[in-house]
mmCIF file of the N, C-alpha and C atoms, coordinates in Angstrom:
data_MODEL
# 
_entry.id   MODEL 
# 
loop_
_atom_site.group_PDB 
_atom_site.id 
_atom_site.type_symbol 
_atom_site.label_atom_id 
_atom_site.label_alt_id 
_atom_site.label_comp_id 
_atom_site.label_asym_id 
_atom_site.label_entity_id 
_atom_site.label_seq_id 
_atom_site.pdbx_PDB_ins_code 
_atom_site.Cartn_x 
_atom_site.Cartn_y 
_atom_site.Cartn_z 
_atom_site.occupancy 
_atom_site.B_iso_or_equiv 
_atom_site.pdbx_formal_charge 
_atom_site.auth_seq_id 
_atom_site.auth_comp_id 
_atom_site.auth_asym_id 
_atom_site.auth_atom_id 
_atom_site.pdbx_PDB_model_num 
ATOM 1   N N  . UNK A 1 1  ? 71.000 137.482 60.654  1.00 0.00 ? 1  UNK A N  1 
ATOM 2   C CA . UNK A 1 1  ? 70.553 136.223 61.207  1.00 0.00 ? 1  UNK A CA 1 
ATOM 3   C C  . UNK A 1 1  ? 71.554 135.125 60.834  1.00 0.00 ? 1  UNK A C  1 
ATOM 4   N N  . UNK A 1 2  ? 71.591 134.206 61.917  1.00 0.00 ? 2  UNK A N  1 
ATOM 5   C CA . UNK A 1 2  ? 72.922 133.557 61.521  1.00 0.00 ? 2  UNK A CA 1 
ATOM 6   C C  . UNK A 1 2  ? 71.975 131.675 60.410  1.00 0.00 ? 2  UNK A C  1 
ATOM 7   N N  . UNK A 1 3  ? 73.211 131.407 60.090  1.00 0.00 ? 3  UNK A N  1 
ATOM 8   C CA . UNK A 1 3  ? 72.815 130.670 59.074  1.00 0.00 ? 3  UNK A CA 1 
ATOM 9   C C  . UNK A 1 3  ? 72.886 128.938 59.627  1.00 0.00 ? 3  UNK A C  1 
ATOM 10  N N  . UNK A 1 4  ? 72.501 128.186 59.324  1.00 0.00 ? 4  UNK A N  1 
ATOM 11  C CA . UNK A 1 4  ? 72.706 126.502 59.670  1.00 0.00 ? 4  UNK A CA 1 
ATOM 12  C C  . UNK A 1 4  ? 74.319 126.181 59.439  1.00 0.00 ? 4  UNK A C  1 
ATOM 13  N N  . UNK A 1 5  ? 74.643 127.095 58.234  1.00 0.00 ? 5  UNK A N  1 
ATOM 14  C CA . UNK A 1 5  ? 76.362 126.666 58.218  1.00 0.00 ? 5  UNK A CA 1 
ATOM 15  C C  . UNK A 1 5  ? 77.378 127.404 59.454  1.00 0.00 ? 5  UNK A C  1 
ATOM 16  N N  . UNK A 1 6  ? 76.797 128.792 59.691  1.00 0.00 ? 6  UNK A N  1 
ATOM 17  C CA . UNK A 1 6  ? 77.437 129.542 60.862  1.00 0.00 ? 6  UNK A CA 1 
ATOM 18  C C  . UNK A 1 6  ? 77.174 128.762 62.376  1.00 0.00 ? 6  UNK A C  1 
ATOM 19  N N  . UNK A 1 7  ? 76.536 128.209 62.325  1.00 0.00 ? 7  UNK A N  1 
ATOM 20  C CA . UNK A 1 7  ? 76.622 127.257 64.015  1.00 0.00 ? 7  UNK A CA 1 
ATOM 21  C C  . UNK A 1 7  ? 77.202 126.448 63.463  1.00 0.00 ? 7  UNK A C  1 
ATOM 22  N N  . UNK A 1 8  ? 77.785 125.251 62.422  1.00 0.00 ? 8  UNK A N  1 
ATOM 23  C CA . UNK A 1 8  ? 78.157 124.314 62.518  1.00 0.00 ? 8  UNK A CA 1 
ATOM 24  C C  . UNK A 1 8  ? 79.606 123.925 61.931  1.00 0.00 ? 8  UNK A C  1 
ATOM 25  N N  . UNK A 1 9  ? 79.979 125.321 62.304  1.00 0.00 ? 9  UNK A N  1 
ATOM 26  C CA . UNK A 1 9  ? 81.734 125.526 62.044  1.00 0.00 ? 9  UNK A CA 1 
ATOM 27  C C  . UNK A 1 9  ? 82.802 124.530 62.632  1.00 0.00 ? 9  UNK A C  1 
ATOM 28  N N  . UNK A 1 10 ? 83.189 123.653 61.919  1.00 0.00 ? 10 UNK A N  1 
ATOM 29  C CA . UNK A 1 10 ? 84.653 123.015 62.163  1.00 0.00 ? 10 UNK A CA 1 
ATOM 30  C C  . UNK A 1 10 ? 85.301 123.483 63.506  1.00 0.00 ? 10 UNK A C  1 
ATOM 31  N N  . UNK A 1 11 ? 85.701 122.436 64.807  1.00 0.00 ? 11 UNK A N  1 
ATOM 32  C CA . UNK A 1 11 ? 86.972 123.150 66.122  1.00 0.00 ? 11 UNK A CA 1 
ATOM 33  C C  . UNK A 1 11 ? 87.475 123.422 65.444  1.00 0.00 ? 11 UNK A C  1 
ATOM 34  N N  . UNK A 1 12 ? 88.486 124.402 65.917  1.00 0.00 ? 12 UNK A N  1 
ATOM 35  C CA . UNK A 1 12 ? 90.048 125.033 65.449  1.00 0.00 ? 12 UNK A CA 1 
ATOM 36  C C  . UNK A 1 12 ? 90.488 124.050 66.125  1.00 0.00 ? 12 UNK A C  1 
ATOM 37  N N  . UNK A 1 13 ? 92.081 123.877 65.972  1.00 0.00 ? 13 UNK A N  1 
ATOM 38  C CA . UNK A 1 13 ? 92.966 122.784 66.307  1.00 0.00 ? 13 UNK A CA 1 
ATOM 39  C C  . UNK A 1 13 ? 92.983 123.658 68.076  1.00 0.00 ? 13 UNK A C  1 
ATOM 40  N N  . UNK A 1 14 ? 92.875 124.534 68.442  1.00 0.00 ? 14 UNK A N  1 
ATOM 41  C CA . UNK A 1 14 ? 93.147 124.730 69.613  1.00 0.00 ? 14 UNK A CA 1 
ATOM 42  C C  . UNK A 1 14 ? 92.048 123.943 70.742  1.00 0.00 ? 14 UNK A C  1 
ATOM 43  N N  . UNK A 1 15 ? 90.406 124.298 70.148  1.00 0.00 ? 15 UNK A N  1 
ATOM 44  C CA . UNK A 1 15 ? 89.611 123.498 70.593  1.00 0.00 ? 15 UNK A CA 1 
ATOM 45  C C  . UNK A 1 15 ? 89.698 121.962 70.572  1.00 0.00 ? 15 UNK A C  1 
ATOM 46  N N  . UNK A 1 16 ? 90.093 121.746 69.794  1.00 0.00 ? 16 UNK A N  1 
ATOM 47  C CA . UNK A 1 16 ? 90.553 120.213 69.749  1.00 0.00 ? 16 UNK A CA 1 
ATOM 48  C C  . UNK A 1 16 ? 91.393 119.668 70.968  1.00 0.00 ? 16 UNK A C  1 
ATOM 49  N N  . UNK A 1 17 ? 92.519 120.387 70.740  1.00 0.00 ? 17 UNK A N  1 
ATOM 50  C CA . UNK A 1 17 ? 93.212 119.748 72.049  1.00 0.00 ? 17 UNK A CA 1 
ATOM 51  C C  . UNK A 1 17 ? 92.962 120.078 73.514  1.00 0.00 ? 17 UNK A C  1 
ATOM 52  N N  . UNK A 1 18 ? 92.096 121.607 73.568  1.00 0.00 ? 18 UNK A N  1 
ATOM 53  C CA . UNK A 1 18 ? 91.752 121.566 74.164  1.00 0.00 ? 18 UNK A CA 1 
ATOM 54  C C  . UNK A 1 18 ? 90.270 120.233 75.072  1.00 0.00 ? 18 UNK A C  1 
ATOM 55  N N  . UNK A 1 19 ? 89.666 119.986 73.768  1.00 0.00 ? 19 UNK A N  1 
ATOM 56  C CA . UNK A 1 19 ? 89.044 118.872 74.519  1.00 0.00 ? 19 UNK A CA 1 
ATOM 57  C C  . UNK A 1 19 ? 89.204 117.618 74.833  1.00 0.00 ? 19 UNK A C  1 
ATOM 58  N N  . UNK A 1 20 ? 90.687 117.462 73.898  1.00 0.00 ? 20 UNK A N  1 
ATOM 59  C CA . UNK A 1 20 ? 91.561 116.221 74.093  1.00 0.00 ? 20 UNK A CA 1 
ATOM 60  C C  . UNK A 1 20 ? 91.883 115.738 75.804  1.00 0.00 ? 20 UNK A C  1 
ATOM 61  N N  . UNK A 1 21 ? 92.781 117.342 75.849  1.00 0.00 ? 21 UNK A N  1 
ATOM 62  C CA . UNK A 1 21 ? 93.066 117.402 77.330  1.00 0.00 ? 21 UNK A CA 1 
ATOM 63  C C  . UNK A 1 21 ? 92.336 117.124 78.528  1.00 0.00 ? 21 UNK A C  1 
ATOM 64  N N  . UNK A 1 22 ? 90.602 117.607 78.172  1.00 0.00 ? 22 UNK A N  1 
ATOM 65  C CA . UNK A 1 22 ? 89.396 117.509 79.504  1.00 0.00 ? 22 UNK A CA 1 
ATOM 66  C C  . UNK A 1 22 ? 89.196 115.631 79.382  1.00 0.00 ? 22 UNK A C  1 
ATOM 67  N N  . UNK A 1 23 ? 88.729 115.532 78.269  1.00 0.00 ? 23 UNK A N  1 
ATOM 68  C CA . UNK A 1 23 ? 88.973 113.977 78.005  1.00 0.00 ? 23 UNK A CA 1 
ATOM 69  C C  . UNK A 1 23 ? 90.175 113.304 78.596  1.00 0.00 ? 23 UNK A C  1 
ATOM 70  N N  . UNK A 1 24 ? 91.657 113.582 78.637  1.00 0.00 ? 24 UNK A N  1 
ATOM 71  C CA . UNK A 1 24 ? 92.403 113.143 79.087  1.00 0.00 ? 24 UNK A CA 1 
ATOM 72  C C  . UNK A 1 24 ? 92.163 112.592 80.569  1.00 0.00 ? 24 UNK A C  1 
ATOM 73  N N  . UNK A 1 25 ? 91.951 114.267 80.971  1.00 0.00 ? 25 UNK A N  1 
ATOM 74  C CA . UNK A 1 25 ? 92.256 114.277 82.590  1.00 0.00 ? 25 UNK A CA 1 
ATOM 75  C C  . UNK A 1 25 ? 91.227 113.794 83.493  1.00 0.00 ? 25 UNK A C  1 
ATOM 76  N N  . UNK A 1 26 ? 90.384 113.599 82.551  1.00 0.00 ? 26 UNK A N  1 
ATOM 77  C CA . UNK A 1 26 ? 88.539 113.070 83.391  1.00 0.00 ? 26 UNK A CA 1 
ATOM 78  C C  . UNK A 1 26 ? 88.841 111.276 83.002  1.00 0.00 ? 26 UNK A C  1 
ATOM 79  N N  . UNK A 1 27 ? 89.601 110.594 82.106  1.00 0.00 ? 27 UNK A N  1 
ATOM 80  C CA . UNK A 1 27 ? 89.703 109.697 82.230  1.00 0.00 ? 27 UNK A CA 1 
ATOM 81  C C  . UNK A 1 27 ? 91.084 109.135 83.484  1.00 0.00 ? 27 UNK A C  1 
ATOM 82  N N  . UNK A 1 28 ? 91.828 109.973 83.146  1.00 0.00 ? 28 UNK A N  1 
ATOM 83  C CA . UNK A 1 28 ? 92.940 109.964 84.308  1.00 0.00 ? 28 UNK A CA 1 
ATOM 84  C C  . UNK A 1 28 ? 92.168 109.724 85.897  1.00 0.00 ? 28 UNK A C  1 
ATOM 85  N N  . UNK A 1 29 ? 91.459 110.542 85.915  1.00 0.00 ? 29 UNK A N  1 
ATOM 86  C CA . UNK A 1 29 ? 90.877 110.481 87.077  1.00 0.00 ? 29 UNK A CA 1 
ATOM 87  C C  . UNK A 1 29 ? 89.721 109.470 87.506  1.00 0.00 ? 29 UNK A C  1 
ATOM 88  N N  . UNK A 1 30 ? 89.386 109.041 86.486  1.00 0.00 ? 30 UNK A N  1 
ATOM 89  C CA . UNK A 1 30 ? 88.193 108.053 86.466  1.00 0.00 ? 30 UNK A CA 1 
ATOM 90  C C  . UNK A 1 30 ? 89.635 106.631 86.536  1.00 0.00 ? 30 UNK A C  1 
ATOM 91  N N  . UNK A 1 31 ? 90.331 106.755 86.125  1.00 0.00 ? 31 UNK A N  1 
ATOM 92  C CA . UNK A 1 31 ? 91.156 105.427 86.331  1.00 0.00 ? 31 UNK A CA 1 
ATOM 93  C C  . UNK A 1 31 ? 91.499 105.282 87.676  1.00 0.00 ? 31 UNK A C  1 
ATOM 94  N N  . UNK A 1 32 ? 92.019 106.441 87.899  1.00 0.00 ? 32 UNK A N  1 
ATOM 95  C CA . UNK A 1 32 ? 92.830 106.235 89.204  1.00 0.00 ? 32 UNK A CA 1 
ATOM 96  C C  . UNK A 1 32 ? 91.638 105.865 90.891  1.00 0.00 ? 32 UNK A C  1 
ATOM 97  N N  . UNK A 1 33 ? 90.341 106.630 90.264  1.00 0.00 ? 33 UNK A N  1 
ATOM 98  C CA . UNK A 1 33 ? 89.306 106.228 91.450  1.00 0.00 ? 33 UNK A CA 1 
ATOM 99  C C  . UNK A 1 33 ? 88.949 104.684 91.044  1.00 0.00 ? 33 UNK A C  1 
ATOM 100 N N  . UNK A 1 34 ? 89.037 104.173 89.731  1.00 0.00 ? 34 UNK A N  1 
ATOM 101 C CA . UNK A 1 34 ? 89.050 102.681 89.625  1.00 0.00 ? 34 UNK A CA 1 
ATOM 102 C C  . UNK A 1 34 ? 89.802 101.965 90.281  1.00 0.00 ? 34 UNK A C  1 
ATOM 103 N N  . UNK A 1 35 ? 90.800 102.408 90.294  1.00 0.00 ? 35 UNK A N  1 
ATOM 104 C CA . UNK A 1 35 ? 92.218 101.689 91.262  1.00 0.00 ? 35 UNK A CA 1 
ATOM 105 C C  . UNK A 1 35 ? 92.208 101.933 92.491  1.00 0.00 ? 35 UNK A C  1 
ATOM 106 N N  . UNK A 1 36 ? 91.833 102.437 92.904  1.00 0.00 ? 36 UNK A N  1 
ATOM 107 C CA . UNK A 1 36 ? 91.622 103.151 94.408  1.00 0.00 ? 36 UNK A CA 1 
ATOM 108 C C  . UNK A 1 36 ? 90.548 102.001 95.193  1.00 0.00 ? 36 UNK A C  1 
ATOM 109 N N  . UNK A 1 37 ? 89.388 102.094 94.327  1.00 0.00 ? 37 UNK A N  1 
ATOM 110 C CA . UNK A 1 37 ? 88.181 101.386 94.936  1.00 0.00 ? 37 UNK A CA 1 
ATOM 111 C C  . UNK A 1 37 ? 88.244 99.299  94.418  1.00 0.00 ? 37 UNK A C  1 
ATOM 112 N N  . UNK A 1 38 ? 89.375 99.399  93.653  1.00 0.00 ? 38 UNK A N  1 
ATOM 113 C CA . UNK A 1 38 ? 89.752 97.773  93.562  1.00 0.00 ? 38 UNK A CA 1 
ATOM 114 C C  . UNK A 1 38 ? 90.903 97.347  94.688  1.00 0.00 ? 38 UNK A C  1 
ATOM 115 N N  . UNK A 1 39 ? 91.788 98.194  94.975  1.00 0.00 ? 39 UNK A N  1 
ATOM 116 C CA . UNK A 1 39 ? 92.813 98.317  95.728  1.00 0.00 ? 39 UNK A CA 1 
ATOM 117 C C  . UNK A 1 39 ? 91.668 97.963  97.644  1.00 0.00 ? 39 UNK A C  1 
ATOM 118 N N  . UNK A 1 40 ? 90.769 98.965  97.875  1.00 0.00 ? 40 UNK A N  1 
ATOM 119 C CA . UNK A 1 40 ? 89.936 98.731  98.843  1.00 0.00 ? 40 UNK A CA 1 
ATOM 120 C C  . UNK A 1 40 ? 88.976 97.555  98.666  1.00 0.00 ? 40 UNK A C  1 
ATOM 121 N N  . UNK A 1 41 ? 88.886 96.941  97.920  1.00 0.00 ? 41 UNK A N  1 
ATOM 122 C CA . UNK A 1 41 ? 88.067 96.092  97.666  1.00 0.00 ? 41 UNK A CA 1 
ATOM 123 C C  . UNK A 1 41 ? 88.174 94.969  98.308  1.00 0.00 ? 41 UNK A C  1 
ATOM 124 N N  . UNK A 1 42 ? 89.931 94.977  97.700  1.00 0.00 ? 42 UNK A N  1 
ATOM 125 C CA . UNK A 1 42 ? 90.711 93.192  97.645  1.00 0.00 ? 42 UNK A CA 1 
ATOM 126 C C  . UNK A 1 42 ? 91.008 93.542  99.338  1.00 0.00 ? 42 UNK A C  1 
ATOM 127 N N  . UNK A 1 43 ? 91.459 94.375  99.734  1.00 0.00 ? 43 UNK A N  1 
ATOM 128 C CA . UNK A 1 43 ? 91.846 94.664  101.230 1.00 0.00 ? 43 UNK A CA 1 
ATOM 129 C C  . UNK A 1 43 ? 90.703 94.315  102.160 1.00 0.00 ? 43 UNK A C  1 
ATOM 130 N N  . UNK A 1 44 ? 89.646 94.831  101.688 1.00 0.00 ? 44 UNK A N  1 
ATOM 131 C CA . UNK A 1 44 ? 88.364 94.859  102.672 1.00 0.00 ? 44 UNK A CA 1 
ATOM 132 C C  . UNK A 1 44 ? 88.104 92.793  102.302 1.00 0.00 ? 44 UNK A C  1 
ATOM 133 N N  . UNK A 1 45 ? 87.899 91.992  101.516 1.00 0.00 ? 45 UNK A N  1 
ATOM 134 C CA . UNK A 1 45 ? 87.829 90.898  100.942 1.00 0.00 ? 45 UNK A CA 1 
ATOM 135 C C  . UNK A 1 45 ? 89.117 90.270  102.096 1.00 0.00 ? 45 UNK A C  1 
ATOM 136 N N  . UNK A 1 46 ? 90.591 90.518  101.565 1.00 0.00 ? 46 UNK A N  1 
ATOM 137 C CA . UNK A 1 46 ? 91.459 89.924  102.706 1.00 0.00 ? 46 UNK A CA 1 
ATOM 138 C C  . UNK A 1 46 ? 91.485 89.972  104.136 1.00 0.00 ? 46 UNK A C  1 
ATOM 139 N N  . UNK A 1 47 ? 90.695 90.932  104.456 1.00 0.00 ? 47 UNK A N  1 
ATOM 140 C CA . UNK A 1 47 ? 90.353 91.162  105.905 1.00 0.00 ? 47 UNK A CA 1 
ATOM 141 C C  . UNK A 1 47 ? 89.208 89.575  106.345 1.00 0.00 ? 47 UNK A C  1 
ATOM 142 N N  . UNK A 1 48 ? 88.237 89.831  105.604 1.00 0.00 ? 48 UNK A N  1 
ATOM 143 C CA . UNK A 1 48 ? 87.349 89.066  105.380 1.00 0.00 ? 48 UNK A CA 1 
ATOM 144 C C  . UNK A 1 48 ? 87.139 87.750  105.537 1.00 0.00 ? 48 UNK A C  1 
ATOM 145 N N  . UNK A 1 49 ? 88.746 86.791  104.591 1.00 0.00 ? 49 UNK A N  1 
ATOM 146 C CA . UNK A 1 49 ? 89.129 85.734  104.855 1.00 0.00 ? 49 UNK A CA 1 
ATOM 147 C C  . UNK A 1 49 ? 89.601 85.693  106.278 1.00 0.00 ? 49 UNK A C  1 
ATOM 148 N N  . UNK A 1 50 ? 90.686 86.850  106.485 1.00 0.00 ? 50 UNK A N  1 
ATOM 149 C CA . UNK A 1 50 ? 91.514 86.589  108.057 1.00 0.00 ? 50 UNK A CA 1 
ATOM 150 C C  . UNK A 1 50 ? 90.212 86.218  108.936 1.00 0.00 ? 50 UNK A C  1 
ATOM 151 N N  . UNK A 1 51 ? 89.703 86.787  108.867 1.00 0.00 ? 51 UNK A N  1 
ATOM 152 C CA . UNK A 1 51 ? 87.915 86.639  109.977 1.00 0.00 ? 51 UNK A CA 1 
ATOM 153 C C  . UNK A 1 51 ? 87.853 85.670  109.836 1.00 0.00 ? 51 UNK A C  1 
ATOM 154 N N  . UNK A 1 52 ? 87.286 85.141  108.625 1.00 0.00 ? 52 UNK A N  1 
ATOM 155 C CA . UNK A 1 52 ? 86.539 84.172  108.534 1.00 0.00 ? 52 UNK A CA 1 
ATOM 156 C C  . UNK A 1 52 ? 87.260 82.858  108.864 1.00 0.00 ? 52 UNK A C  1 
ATOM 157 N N  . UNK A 1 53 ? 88.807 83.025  108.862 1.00 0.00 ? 53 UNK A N  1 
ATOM 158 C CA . UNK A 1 53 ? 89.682 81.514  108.939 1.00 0.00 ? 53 UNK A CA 1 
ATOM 159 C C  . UNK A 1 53 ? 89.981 81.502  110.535 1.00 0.00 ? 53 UNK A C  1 
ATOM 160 N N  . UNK A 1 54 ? 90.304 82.876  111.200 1.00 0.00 ? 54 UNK A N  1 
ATOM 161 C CA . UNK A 1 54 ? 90.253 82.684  112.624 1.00 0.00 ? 54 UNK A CA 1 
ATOM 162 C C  . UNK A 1 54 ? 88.589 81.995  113.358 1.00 0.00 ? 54 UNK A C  1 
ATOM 163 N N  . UNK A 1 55 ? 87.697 82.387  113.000 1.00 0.00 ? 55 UNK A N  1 
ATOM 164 C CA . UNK A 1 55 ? 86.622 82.029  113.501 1.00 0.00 ? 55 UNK A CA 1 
ATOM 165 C C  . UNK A 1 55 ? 85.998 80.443  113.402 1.00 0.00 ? 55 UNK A C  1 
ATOM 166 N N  . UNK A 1 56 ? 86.566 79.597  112.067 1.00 0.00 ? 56 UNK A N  1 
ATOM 167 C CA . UNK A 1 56 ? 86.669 79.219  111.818 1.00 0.00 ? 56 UNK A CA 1 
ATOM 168 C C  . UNK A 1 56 ? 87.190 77.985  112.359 1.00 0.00 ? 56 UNK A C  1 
ATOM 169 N N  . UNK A 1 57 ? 88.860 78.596  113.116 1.00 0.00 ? 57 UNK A N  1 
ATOM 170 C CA . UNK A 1 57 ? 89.424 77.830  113.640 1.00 0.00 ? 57 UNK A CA 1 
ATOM 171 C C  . UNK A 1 57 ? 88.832 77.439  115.617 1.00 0.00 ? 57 UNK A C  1 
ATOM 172 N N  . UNK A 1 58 ? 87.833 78.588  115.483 1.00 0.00 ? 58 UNK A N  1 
ATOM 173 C CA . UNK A 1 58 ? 87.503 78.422  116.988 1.00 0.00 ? 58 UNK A CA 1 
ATOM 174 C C  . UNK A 1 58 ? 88.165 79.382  117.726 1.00 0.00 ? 58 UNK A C  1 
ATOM 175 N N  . UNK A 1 59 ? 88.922 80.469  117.061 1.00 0.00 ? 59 UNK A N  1 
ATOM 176 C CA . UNK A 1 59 ? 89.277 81.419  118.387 1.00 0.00 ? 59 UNK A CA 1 
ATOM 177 C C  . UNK A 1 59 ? 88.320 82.164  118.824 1.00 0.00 ? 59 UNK A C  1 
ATOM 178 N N  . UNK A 1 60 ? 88.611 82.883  119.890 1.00 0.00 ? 60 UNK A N  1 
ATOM 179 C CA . UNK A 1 60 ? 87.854 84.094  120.359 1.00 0.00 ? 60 UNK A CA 1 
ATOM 180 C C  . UNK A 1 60 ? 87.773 85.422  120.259 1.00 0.00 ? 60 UNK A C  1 
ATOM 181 N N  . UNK A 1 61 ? 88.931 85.958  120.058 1.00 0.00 ? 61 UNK A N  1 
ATOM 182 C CA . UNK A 1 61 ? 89.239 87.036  119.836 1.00 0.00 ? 61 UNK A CA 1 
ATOM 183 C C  . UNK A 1 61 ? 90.172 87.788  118.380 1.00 0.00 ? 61 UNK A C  1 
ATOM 184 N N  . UNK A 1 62 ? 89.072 87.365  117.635 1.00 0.00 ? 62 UNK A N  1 
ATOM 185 C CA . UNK A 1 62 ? 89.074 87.454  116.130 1.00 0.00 ? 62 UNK A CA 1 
ATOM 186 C C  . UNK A 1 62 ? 89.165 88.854  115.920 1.00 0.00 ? 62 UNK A C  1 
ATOM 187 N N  . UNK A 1 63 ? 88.284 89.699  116.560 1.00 0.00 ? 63 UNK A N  1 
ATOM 188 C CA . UNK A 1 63 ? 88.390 91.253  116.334 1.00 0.00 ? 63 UNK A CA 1 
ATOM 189 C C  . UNK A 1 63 ? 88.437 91.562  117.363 1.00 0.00 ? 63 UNK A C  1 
ATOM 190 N N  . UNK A 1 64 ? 89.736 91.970  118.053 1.00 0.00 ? 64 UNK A N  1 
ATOM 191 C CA . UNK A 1 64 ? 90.593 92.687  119.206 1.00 0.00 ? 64 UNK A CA 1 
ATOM 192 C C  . UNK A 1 64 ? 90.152 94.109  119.294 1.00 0.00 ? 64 UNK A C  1 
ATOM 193 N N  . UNK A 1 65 ? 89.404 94.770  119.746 1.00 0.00 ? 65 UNK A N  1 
ATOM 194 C CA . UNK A 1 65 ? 88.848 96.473  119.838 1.00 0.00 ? 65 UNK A CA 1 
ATOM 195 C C  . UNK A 1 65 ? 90.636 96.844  120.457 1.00 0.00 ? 65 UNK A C  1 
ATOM 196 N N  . UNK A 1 66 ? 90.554 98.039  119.564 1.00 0.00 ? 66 UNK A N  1 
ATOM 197 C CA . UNK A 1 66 ? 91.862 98.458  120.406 1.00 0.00 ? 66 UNK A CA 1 
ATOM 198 C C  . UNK A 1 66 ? 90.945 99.662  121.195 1.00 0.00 ? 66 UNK A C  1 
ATOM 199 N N  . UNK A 1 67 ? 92.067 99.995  122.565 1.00 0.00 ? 67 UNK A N  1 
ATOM 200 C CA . UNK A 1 67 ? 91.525 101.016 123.560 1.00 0.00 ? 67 UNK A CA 1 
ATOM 201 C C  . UNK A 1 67 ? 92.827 101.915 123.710 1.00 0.00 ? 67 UNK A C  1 
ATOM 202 N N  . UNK A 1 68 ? 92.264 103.367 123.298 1.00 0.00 ? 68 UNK A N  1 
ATOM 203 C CA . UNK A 1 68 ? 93.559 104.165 123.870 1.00 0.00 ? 68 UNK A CA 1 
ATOM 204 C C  . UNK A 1 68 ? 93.523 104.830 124.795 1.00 0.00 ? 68 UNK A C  1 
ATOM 205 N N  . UNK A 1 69 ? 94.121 105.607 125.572 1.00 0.00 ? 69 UNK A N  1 
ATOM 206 C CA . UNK A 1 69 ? 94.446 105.516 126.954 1.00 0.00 ? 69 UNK A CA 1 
ATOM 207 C C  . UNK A 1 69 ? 95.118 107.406 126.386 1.00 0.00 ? 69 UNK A C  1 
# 
């Protein structure tokens, strides 16, 4: 029967870096979808102003549908 000290054995240095690495790459990736969805943010926001300053000014054709052929 195993003992309270046998489950609560010290990582080996391999486990270690190994969980260094999952940690690494899950934050890597959590950054880069941060940047991704601030990057769309400010774009979708600058669109936003263009609208809002053409309409603003009284034009008409603020959002041009394109048609392809």
């Amino acid at each position: 029967m195993a003992t309270p000290d046998d489950l609560e054995k010290p990582p080996t240095p391999e486990e270690e870096a190994r969980d260094r690495r999952a940690a690494n790459i899950f934050l890597l990736v959590a950054g880069a979808a941060l940047v991704g969805v601030g990057v769309w943010l400010a774009n979708a926001m600058i669109d936003a102003r263009r609208a809002d300053d053409c309409m603003s000014s009284g034009r008409r054709n603020c959002s041009p549908i394109d048609v392809s052929r």
